[in-house]
C-alpha positions as CSV (number, residue, x, y, z in Angstrom):
1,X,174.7,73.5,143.3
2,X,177.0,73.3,140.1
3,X,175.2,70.0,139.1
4,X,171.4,71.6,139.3
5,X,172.4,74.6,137.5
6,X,174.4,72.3,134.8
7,X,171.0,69.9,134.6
8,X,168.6,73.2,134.4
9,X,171.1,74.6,131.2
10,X,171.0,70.3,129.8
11,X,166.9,70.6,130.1
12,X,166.4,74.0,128.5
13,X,168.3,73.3,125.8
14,X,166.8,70.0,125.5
15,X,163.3,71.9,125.3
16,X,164.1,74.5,123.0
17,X,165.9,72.5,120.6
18,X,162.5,70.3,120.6
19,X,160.2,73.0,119.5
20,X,163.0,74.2,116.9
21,X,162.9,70.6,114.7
22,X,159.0,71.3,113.5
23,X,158.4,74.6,111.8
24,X,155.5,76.2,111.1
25,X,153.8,75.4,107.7
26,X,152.5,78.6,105.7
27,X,149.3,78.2,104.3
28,X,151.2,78.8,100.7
29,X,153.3,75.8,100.6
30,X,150.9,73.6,102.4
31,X,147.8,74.9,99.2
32,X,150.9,73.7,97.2
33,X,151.6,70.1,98.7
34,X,148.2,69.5,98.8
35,X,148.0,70.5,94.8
36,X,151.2,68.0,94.3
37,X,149.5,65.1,96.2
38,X,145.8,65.8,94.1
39,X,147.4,65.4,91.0
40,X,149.6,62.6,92.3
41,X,146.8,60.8,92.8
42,X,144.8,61.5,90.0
43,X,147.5,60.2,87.9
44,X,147.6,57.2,90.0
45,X,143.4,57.1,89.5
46,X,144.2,57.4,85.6
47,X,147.1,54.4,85.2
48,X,144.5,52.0,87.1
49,X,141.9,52.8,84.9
50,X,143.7,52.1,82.0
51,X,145.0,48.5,83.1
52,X,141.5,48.1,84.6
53,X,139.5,45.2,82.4
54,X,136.3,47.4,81.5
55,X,133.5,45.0,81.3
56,X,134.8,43.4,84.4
57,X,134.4,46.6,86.0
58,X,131.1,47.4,85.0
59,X,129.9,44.0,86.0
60,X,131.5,44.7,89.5
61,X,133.6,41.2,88.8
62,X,137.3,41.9,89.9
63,X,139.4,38.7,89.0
64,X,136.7,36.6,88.2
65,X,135.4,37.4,91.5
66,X,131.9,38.9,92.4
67,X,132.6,40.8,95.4
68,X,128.6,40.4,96.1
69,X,128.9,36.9,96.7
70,X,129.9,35.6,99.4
71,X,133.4,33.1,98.9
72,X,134.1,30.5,101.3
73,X,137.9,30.8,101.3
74,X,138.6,27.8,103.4
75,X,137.7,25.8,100.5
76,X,141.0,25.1,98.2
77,X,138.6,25.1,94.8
78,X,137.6,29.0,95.5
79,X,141.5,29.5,95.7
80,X,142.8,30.0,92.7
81,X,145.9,32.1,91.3
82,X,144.8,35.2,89.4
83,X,148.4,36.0,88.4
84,X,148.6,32.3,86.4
85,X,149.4,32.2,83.0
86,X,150.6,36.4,83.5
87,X,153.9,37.0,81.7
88,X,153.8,40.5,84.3
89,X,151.9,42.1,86.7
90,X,150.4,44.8,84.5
């Protein structure tokens, strides 16, 4: 009898202590976060759009590549190392 009153206490606390580890989010500081994570990435949007090449981007041409066309990748000679001849990535 000790034993199934020992393992009821083990399970309750088990279950409580569950629903205790995820609070409730107001609707305050989640407005906030989601204010944080909008400018976040409209930061991110900005720094692309300066290292963007703009007439490659207005041609639609990303890397020398049309992304309209079709590329047959299994050939080697439609391989070909964008980053070559970079000192850095941006």
């Amino acid at each position: 009898m000790k034993k199934i009153v020992i393992s009821v206490a083990i399970l309750f606390v088990m279950g409580v202590s569950v629903f205790a580890q995820y609070p409730k989010i107001t609707q305050e500081v989640e407005a906030q976060s989601n204010e944080l994570l909008r400018k976040a990435q409209e930061s991110s949007d900005v720094a692309f759009a300066k290292v963007l090449p703009k007439d490659s981007y207005k041609k639609g041409i990303i890397n020398g590549i049309d992304p309209a066309k079709k590329v047959d990748w299994t050939n080697p000679n439609n391989n070909k190392d964008t980053l070559l001849g970079k000192k850095n990535l941006l």
